[in-house]
N, CA, C and O of each residue as an XYZ file, in Angstrom:
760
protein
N      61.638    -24.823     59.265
C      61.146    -23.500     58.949
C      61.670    -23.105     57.576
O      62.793    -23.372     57.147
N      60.747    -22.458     56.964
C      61.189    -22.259     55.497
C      60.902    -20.890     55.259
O      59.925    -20.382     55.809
N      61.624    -20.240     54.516
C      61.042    -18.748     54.085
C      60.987    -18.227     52.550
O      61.950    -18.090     51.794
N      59.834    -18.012     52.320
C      59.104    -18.055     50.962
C      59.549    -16.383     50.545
O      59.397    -15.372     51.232
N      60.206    -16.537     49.031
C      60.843    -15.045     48.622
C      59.617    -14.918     47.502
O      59.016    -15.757     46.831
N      59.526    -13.340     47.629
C      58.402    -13.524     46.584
C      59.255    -11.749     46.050
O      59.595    -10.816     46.778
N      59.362    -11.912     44.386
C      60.115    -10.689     44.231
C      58.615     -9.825     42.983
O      57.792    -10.579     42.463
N      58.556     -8.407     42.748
C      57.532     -7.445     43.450
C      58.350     -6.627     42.183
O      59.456     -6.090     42.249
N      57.589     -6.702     41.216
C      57.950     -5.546     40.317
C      57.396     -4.385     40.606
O      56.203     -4.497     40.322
N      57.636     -3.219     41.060
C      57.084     -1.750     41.247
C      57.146     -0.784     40.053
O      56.491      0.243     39.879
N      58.039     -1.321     39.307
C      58.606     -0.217     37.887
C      57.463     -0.062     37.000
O      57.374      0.972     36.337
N      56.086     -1.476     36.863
C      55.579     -1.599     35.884
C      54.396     -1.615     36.213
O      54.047     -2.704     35.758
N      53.261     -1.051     36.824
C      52.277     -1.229     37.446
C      51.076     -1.944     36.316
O      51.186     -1.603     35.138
N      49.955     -2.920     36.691
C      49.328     -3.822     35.963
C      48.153     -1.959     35.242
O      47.859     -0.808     35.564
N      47.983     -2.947     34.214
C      47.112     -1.983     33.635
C      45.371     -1.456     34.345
O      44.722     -0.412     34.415
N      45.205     -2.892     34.756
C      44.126     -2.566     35.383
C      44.277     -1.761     36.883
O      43.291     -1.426     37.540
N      45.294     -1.579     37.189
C      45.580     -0.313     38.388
C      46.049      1.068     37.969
O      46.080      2.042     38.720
N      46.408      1.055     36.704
C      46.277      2.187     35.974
C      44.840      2.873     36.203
O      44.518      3.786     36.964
N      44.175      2.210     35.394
C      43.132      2.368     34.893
C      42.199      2.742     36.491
O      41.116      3.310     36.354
N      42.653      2.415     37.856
C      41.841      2.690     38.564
C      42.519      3.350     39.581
O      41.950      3.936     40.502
N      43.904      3.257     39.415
C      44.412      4.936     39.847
C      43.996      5.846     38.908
O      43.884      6.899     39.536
N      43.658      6.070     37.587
C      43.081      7.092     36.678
C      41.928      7.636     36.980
O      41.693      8.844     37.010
N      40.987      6.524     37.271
C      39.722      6.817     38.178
C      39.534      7.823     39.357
O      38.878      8.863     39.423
N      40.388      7.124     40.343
C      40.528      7.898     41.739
C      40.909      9.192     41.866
O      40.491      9.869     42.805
N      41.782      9.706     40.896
C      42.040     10.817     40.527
C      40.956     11.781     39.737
O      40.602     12.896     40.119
N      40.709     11.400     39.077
C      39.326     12.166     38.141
C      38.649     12.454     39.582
O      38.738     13.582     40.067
N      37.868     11.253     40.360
C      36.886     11.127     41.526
C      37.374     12.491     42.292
O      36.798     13.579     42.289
N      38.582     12.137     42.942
C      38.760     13.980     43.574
C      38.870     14.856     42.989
O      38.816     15.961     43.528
N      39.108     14.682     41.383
C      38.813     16.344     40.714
C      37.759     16.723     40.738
O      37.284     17.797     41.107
N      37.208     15.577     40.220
C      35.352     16.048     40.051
C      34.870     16.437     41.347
O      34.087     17.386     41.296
N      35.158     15.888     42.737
C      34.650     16.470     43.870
C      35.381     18.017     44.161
O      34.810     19.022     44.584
N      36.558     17.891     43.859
C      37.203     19.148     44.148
C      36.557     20.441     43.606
O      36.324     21.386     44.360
N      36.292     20.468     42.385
C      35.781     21.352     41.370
C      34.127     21.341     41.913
O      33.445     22.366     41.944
N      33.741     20.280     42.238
C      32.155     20.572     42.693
C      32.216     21.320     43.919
O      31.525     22.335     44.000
N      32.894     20.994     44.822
C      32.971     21.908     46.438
C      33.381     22.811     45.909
O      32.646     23.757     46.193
N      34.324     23.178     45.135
C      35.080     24.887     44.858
C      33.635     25.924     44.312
O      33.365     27.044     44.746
N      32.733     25.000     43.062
C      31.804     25.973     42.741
C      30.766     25.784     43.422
O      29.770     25.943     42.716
N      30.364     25.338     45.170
C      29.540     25.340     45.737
C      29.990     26.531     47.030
O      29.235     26.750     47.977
N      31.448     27.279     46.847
C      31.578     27.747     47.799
C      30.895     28.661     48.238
O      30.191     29.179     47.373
N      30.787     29.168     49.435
C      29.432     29.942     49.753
C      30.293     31.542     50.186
O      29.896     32.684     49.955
N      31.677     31.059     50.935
C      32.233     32.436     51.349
C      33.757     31.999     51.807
O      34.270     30.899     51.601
N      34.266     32.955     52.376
C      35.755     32.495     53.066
C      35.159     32.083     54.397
O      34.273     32.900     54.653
N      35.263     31.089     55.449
C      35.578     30.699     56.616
C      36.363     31.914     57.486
O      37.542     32.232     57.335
N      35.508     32.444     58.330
C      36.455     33.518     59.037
C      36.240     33.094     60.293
O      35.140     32.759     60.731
N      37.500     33.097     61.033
C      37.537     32.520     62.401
C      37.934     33.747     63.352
O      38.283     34.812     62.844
N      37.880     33.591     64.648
C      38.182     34.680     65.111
C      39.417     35.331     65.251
O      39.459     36.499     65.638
N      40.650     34.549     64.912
C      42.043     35.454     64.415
C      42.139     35.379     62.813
O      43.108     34.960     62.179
N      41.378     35.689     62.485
C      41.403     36.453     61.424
C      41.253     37.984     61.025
O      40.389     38.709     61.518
N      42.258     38.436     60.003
C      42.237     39.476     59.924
C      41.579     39.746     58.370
O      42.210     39.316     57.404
N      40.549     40.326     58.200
C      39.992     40.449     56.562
C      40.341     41.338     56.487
O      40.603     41.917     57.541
N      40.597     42.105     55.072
C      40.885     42.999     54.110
C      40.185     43.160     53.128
O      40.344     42.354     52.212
N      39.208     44.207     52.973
C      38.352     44.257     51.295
C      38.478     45.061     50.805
O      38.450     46.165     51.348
N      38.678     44.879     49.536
C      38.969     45.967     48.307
C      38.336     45.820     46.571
O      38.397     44.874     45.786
N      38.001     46.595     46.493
C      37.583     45.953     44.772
C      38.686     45.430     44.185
O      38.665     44.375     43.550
N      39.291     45.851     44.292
C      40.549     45.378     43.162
C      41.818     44.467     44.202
O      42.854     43.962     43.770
N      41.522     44.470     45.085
C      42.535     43.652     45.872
C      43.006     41.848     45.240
O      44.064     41.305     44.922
N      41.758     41.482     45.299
C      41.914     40.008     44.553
C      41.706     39.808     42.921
O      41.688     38.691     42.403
N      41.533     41.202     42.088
C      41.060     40.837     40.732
C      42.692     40.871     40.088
O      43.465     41.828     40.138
N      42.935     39.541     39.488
C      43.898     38.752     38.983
C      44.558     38.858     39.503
O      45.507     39.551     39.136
N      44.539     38.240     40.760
C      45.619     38.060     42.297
C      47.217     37.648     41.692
O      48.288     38.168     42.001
N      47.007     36.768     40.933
C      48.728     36.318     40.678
C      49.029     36.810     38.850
O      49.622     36.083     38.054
N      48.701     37.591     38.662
C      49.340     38.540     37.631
C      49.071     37.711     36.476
O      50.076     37.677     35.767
N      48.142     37.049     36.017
C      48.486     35.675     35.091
C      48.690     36.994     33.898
O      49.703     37.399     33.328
N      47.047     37.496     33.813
C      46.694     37.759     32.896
C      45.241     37.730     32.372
O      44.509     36.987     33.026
N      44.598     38.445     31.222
C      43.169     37.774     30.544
C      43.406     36.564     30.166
O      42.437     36.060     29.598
N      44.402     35.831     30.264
C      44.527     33.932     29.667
C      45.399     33.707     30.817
O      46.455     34.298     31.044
N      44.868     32.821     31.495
C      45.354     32.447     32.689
C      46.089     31.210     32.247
O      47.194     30.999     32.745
N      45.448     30.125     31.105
C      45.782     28.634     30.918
C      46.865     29.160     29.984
O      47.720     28.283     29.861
N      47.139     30.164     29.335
C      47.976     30.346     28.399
C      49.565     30.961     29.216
O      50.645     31.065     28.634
N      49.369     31.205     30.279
C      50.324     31.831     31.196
C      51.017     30.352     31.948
O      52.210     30.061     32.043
N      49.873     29.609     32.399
C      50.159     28.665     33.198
C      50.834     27.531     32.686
O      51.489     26.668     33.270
N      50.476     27.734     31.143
C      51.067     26.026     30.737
C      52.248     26.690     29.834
O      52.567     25.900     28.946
N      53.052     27.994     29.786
C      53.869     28.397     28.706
C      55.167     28.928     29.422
O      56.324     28.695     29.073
N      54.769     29.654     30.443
C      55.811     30.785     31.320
C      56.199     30.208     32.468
O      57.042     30.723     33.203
N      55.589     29.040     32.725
C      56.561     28.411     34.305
C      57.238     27.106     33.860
O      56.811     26.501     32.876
N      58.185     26.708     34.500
C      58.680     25.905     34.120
C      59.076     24.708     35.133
O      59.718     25.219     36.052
N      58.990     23.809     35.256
C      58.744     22.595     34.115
C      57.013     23.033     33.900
O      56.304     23.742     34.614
N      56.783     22.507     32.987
C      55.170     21.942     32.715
C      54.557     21.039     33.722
O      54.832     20.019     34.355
N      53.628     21.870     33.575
C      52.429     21.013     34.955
C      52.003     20.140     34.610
O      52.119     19.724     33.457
N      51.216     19.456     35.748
C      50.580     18.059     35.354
C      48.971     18.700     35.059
O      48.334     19.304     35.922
N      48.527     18.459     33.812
C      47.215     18.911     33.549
C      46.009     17.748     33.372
O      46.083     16.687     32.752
N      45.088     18.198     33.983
C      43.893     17.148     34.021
C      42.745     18.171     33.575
O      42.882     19.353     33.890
N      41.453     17.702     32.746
C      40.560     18.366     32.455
C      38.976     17.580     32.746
O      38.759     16.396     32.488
N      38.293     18.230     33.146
C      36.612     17.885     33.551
C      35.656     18.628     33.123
O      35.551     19.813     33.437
N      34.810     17.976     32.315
C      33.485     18.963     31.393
C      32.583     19.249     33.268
O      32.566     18.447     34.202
N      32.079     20.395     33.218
C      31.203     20.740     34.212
C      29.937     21.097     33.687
O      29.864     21.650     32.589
N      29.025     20.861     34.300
C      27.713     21.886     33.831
C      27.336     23.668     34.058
O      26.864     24.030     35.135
N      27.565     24.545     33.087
C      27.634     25.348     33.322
C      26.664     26.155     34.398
O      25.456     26.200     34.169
N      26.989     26.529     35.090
C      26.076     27.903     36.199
C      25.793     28.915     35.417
O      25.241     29.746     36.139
N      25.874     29.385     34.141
C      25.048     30.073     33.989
C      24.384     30.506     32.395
O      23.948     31.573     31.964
N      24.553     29.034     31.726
C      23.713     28.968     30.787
C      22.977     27.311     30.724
O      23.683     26.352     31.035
N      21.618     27.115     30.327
C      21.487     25.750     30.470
C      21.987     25.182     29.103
O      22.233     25.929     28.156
N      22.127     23.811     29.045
C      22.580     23.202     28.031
C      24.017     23.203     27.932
O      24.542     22.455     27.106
N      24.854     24.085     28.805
C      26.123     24.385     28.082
C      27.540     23.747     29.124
O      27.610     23.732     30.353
N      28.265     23.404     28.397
C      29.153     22.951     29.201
C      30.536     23.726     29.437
O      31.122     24.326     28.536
N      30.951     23.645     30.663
C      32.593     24.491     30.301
C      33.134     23.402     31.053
O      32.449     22.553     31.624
N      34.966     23.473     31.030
C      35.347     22.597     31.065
C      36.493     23.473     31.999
O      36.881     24.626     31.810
N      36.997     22.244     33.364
C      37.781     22.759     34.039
C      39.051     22.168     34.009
O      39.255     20.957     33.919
N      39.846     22.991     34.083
C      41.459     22.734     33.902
C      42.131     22.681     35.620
O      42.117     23.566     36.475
N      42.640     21.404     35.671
C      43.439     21.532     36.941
C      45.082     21.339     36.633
O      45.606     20.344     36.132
N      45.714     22.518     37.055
C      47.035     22.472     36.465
C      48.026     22.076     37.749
O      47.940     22.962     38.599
N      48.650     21.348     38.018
C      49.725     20.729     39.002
C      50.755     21.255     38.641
O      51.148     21.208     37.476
N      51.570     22.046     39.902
C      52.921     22.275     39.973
C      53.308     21.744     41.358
O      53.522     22.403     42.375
N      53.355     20.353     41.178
C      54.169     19.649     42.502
C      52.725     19.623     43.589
O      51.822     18.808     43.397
N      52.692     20.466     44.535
C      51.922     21.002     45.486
C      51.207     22.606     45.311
O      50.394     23.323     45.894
N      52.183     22.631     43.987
C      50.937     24.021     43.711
C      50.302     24.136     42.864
O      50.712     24.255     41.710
N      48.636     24.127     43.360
C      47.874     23.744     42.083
C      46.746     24.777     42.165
O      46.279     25.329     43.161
N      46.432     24.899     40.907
C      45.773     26.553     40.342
C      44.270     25.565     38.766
O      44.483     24.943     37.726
N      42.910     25.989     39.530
C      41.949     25.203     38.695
C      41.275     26.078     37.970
O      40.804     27.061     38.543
N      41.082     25.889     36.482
C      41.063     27.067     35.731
C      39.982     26.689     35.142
O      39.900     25.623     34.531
N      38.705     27.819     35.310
C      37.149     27.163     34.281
C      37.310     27.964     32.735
O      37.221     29.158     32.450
N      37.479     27.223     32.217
C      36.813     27.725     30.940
C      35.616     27.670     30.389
O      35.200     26.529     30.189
N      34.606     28.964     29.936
C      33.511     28.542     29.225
C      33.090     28.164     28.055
O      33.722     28.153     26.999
N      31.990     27.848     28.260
C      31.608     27.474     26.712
C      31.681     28.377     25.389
O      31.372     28.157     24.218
N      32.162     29.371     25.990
C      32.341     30.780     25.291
C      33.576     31.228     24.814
O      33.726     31.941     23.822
N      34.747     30.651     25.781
C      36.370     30.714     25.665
C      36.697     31.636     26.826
O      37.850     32.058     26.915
N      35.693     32.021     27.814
C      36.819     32.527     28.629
C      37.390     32.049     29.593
O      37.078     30.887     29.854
N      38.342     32.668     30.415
C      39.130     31.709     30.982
C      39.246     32.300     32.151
O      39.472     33.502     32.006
N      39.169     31.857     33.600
C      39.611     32.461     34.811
C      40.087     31.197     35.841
O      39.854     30.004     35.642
N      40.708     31.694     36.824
C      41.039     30.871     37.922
C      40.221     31.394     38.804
O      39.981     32.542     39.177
N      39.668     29.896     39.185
C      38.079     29.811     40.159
C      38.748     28.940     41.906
O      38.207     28.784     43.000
N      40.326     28.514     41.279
C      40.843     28.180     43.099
C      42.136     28.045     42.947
O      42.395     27.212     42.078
N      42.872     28.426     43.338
C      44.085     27.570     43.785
C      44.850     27.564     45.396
O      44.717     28.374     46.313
N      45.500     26.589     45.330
C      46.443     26.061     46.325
C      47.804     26.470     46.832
O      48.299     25.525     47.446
N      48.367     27.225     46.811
C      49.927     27.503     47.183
C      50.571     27.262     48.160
O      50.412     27.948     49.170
N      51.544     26.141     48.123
C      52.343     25.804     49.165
C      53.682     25.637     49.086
O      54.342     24.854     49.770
N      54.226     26.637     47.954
C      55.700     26.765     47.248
C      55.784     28.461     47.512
O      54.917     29.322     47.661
N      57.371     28.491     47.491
C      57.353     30.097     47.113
C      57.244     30.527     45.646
O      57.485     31.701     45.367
N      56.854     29.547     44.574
C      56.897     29.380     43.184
C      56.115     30.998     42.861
O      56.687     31.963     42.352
N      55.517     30.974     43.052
C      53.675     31.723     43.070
C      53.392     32.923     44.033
O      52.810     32.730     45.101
N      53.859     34.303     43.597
C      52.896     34.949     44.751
C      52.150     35.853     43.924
O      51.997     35.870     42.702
N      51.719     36.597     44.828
C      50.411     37.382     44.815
C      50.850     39.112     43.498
O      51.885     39.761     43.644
N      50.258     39.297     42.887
C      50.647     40.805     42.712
C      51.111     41.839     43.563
O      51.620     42.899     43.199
N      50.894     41.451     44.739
C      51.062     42.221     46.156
C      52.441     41.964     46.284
O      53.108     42.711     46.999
N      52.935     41.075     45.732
C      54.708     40.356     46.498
C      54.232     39.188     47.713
O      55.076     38.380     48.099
N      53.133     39.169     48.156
C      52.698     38.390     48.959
C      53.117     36.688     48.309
O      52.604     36.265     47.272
N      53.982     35.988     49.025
C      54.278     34.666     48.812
C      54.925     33.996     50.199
O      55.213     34.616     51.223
N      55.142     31.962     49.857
C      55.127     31.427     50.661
C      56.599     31.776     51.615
O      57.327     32.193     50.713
N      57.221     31.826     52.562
C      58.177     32.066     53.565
C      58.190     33.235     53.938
O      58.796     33.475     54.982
N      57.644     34.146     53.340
C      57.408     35.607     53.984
C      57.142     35.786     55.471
O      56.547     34.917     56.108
N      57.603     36.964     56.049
C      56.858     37.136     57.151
C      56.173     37.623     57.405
O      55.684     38.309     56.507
N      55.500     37.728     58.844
C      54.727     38.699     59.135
C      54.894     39.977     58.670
O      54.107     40.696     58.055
N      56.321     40.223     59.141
C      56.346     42.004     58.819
C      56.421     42.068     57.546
O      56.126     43.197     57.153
N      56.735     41.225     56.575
C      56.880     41.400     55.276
C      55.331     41.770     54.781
O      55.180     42.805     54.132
N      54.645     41.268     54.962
C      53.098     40.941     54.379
C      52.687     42.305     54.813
O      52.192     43.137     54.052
N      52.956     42.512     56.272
C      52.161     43.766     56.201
C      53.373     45.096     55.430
O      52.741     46.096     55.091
N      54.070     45.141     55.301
C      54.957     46.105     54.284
C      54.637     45.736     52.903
O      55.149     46.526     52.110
N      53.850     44.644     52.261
C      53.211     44.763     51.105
C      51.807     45.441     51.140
O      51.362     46.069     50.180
N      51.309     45.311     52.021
C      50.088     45.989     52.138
C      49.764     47.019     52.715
O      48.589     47.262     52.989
N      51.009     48.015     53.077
C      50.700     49.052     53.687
C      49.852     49.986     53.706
O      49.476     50.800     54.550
N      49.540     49.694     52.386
C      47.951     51.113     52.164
C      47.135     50.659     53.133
O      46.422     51.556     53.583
N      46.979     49.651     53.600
C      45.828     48.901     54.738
C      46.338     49.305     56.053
O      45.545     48.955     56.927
N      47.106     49.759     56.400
C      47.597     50.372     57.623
C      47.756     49.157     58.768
O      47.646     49.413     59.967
N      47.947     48.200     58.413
C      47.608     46.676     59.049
C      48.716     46.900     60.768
O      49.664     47.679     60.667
N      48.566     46.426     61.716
C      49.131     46.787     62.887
C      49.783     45.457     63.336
O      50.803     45.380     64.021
N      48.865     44.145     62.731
C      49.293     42.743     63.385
C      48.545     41.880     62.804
O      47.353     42.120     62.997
N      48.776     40.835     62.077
C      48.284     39.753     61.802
C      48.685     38.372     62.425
O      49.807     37.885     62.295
N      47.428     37.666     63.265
C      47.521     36.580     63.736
C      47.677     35.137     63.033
O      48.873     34.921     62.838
N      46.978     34.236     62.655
C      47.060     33.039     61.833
C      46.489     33.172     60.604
O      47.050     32.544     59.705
N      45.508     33.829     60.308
C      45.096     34.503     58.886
C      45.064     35.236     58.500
O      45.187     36.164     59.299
N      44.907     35.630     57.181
C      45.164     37.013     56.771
C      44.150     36.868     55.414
O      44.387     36.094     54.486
N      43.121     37.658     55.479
C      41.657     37.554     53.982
C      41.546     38.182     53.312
O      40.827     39.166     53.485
N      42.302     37.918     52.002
C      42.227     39.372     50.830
C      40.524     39.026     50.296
O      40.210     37.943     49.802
N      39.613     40.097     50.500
C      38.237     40.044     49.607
C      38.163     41.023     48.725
O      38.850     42.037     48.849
N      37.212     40.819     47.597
C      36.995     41.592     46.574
C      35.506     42.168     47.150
O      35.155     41.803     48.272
N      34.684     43.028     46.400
C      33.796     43.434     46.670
C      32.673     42.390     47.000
O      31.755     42.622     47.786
N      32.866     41.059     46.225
C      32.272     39.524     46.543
C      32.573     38.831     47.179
O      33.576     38.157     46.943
N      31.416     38.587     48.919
C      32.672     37.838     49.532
C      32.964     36.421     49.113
O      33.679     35.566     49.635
N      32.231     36.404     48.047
C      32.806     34.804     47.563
C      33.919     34.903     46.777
O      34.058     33.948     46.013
N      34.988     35.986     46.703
C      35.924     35.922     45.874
C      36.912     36.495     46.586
O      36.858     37.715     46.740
N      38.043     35.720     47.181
C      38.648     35.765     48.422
C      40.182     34.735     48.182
O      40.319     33.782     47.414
N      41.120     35.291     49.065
C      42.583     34.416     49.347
C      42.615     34.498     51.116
O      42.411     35.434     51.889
N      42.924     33.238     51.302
C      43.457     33.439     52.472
C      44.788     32.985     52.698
O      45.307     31.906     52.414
N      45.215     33.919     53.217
C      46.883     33.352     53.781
C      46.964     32.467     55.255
O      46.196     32.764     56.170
N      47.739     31.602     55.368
C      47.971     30.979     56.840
C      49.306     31.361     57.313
O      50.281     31.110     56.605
N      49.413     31.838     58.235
C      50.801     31.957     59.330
C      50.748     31.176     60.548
O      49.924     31.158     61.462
N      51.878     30.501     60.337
C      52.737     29.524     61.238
C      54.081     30.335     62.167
O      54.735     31.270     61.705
N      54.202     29.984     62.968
C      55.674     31.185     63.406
C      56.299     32.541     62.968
O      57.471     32.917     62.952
N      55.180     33.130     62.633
C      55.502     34.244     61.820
C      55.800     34.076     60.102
O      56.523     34.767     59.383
N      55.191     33.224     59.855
C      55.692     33.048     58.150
C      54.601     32.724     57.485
O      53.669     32.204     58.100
N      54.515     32.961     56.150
C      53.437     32.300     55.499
C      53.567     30.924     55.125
O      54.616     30.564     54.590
N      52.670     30.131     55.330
C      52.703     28.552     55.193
C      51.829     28.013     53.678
O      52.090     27.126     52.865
N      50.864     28.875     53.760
C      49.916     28.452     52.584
C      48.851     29.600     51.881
O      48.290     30.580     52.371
N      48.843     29.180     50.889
C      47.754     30.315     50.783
C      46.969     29.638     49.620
O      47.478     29.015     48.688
N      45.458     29.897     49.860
C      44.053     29.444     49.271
C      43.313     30.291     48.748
O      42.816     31.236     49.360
N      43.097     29.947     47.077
C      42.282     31.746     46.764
C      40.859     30.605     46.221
O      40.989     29.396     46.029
N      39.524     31.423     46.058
C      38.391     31.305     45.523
C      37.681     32.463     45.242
O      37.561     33.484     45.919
N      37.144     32.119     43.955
C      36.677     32.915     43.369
C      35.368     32.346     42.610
O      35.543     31.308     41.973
N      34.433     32.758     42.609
C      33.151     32.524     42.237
C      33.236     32.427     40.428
O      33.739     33.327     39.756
N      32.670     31.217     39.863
C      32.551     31.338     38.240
C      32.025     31.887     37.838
O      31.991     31.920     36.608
């Protein structure tokens, strides 16, 4: 019986797996960014609790009128940034280009138009890095969330919680796990 050693460089990966881990990645941005601007509404299930307000979700996390200028300057470390030309929705011929900015697990996708403006059309939060203008962020509790939102007179929130704007395509939802916030998902229409 003989046993064959075979030793396995990991430090240096071949170029051509570069090149198609580079791929695979683009592949879910580009799908990501296509489902985000196909969204139709928030998913409301029956423990859900919605909330609508005009101004409830307009610039949910305080960026600013320059969201990419907030995101890649004022947090720290620097994100991992990836960019994708899209076809614009609402001029023909024109392209805008979407910014997906990585912080670890919290990631925030930013369209810019062909014009220069700039908004966040989704993000992801699963850090306490990031909360809401509300104070709304990740480990909070129940009672906390509703003591940020008291103007809503809120009595009990079950597993969700749906900030809407006057559009219901422009929406956050929070998730609660044991009384805490676990995640939270915003969309917003381009």
């Amino acid at each position: 019986m003989s046993i064959l050693a075979v030793q396995v460089d990991f430090q240096t990966p071949s170029p051509l797996a570069l090149i198609a881990m580079k791929f695979f990645l683009q592949v879910i941005f580009i799908f990501g960014v296509t489902r985000i601007l196909a969204q139709d509404g928030a998913p409301i299930k029956s423990d859900s609790l919605v909330l609508q307000d005009e101004n409830l979700v307009t610039d949910l996390f305080g960026f600013g009128t320059d969201p990419m200028k907030y995101l890649r300057s004022s947090t720290q470390p620097s994100p991992q940034t990836q960019t994708q030309p899209v076809r614009s929705k609402h001029e023909n011929n024109a392209i805008d280009t979407a910014y997906r900015f990585a912080f670890g697990s919290d990631i925030f996708i930013v369209l810019k138009t062909s014009h220069g403006d700039a908004s966040v059309i989704h993000a992801d939060v699963e850090t306490p890095r990031f909360k809401t203008k509300q104070g709304i962020g990740i480990g909070m509790t129940t009672a906390d969330v509703i003591k940020a939102l008291e103007a809503f007179k809120i009595k009990s929130i079950t597993r969700y919680l749906v900030l809407r704007g006057d559009d219901a395509k422009h929406y956050l939802i929070v998730y609660f796990k044991a009384g805490k916030v676990v995640f939270m998902e915003y969309f917003t229409p381009p």
